[in-house]
C-alpha positions as CSV (number, residue, x, y, z in Angstrom):
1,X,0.0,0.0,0.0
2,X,3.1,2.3,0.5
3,X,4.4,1.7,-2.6
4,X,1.4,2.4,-4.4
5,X,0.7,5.7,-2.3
6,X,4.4,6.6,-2.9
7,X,4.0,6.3,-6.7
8,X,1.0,8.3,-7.1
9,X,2.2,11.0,-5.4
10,X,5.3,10.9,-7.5
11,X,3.0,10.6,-10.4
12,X,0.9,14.0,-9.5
13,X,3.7,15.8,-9.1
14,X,6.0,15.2,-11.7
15,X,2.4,15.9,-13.7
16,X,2.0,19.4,-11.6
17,X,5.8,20.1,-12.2
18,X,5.5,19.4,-15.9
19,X,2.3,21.3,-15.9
20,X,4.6,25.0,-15.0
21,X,6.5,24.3,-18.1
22,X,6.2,26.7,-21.3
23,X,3.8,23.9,-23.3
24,X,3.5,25.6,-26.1
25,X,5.3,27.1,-29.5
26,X,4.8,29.5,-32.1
27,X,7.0,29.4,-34.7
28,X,7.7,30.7,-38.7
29,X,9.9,29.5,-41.4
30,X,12.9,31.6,-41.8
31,X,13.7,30.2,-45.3
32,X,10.6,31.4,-47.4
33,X,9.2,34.4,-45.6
34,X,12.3,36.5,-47.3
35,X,10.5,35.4,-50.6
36,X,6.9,36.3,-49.6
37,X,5.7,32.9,-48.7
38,X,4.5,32.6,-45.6
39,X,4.6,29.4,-43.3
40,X,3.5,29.6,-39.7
41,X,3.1,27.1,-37.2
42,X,1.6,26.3,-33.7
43,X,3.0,23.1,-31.6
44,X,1.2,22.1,-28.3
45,X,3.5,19.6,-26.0
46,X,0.9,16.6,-24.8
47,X,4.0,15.2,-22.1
48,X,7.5,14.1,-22.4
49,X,8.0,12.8,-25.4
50,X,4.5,13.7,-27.7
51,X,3.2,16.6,-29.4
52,X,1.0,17.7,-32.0
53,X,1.3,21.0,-34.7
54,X,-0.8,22.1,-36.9
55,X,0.4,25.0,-39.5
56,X,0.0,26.5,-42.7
57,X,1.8,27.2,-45.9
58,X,0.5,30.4,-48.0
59,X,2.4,32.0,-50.9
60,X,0.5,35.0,-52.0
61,X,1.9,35.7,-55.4
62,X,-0.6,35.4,-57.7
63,X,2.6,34.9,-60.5
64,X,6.2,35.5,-60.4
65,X,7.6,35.9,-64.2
66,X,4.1,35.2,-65.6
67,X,4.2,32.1,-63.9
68,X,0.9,30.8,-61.9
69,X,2.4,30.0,-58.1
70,X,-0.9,30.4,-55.8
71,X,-0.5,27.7,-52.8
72,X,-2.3,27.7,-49.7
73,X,-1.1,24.1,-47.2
74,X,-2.6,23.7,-43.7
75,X,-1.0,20.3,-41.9
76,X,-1.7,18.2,-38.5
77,X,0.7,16.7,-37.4
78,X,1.9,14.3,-34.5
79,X,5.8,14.6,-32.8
80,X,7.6,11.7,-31.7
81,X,10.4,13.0,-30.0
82,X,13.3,10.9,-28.8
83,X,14.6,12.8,-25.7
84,X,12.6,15.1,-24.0
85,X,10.0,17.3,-26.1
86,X,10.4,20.1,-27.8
87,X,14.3,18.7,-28.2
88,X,16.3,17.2,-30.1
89,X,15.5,14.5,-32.7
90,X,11.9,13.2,-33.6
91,X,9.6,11.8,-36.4
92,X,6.5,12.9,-37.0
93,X,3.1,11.8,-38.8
94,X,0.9,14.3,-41.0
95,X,-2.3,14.6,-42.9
96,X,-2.7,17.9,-44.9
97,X,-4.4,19.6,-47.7
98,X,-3.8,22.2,-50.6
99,X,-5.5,24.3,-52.9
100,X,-3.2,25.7,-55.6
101,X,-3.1,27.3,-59.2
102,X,0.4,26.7,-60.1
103,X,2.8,25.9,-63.2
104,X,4.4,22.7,-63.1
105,X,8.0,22.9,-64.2
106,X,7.5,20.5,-67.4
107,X,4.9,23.4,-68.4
108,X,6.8,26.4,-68.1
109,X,6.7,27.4,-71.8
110,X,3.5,27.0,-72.4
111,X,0.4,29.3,-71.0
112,X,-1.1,26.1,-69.0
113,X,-1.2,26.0,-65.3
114,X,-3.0,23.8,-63.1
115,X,-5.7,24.6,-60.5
116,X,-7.3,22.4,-58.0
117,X,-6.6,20.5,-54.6
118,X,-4.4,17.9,-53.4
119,X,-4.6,15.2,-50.3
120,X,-1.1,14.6,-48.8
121,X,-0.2,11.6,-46.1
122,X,3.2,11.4,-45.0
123,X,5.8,11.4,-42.4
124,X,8.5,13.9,-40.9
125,X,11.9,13.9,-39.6
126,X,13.8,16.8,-37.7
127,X,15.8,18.5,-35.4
128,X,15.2,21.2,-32.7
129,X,18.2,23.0,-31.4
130,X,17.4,25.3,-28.3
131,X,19.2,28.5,-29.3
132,X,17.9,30.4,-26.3
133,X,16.0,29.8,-23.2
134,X,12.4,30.0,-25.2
135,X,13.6,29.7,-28.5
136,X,14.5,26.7,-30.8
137,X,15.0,26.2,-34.2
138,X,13.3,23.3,-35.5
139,X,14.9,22.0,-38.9
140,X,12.7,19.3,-40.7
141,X,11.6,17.6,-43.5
142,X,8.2,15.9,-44.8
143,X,7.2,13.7,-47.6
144,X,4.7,11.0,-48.1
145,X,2.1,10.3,-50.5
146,X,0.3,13.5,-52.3
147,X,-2.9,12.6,-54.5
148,X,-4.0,16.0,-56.6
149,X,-6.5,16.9,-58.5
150,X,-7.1,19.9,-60.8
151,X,-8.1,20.9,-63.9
152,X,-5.6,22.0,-66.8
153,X,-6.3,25.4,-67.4
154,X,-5.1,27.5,-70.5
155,X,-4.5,31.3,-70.0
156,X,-4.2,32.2,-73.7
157,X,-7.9,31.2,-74.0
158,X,-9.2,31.4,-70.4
159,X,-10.7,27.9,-71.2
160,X,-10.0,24.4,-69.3
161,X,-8.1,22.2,-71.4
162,X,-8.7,18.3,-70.4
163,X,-10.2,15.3,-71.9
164,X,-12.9,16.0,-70.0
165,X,-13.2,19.6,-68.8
166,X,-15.9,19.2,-66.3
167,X,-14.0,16.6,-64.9
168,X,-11.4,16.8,-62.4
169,X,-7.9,15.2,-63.7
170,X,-6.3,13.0,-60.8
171,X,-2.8,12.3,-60.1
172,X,-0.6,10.2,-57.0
173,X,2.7,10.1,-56.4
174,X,5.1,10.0,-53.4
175,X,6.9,13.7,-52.7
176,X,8.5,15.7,-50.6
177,X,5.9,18.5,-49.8
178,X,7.2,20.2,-46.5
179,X,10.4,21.5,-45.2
180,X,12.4,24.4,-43.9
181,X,14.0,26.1,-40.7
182,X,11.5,27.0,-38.1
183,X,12.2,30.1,-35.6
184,X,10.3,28.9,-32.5
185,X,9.1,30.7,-29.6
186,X,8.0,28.5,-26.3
187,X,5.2,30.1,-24.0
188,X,2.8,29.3,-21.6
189,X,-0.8,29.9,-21.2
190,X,-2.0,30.8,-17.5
């Protein structure tokens, strides 16, 4: 009965210490938001080792060089981290979505862009270096499985251009889709 009185009250306060601890991040990508593309994040730490982030991914150029390159991401994502959260290494699962009107690289001279939505699945790797006593940079990496669909659509004649034009195209394939340096501020919420 000792024992099990002893852990329990070992239990509720390593909870109540961990509890005063800043639990929560803000953060931006320092890579793209030189460029104009904007990539914001928010990661909530559940305990020692597991935490969840959501963000999103917006570039708001409507074209650079006459090029289409309209993206808007949003992610969920679950942290695995190997020593103690937010540090260190960890792996992560996502599930995000896109909307875009963009130029894919094997059409860039020609006047057709592609506009729709995509589905992505995947996994993340990373690296969080403490850089000061509430802020980290978090360096990672994301890929998995991305199934798009769009239509084809050609600006010369403002008209879709498919086999079927009412008709969404389709198209899977395994990517990398997220990545970056991450300036991340720890706080928490009284």
């Amino acid at each position: 009965m000792r024992n099990s009185l002893t852990i329990l009250v070992m239990l509720v306060l390593s909870k109540i210490a961990y509890s005063q601890e800043n639990k929560h991040q803000i953060k931006g990508n320092v890579l793209f938001a030189p460029i104009g593309v904007f990539n914001i994040g928010y990661e909530y730490i559940f305990n020692h080792h597991w935490t969840g982030q959501t963000d999103l991914f917006i570039s708001i150029w409507r074209s650079i060089s006459e090029k289409q390159l309209q993206l808007g991401m949003a992610h969920m994502e679950v942290r695995y981290y190997f020593s103690e959260a937010p540090e260190k290494w960890y792996i992560g699962a996502n599930i995000g979505m896109s909307v875009f009107n963009t130029q894919k690289l094997n059409y860039w001279n020609t006047l057709l862009s592609r506009e729709g939505y995509n589905v992505m699945l995947g996994t993340t790797i990373g690296y969080q270096i403490k850089i000061a006593n509430r802020w980290n940079l978090d360096l990672f990496l994301s890929g998995g499985n991305a199934q798009s669909f769009y239509h084809i659509l050609n600006k010369s004649t403002s008209s879709l251009e498919s086999y079927n034009a009412s008709a969404y195209g389709n198209n899977g394939e395994w990517t990398l889709y997220r990545g970056g340096v991450m300036v991340s501020y720890s706080f928490k919420v009284k």
